[in-house]
C-alpha positions, 0 to 999 in steps of 0.5 A: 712959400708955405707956412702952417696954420694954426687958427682960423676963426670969425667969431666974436672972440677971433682976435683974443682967441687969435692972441691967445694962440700966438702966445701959447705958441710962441711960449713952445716954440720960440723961434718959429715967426708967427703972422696974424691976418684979418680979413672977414676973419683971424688968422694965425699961422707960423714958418716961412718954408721954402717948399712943401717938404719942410712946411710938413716937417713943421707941420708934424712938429706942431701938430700934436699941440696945434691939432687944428694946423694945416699947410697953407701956399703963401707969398714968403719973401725970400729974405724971410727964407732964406737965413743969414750966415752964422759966424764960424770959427776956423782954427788951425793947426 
């Protein structure tokens, strides 16, 4: 799958600058996922797209409050693509 990145940064303030970023992301978009890793450095990046069309997609939509975002190939487990059925109601006539 892919996601998008929102911050990247090995600096003496990564992980405050890193939770920071998540805040202020989570506080515009809500129902986005959003992952931090560290190795040698903090990352931070949000979605769980199943192909590339939709990782740009998310990519457009953040991009203009998050100018540093960028596309990224990631494992995703499919559970976290894959959406559960919504309840509908039928009703008959």
């Amino acid at each position: 799958g892919y996601r998008v990145q929102i911050f990247f940064d090995n600096g003496q303030y990564a992980r405050s600058e890193a939770n920071a970023i998540i805040a202020a992301f989570k506080e515009i978009y809500p129902d986005t996922p959003t992952y931090t890793s560290y190795n040698t450095s903090y990352k931070v990046s949000v979605g769980n797209c199943l192909n590339k069309t939709e990782a740009i997609m998310l990519w457009g939509k953040v991009k203009s409050n998050f100018d540093k975002a960028f596309i990224i190939k990631e494992e995703v487990p499919i559970d976290l693509i894959i959406e559960t059925p919504k309840k509908t109601t039928v009703t008959t006539f």
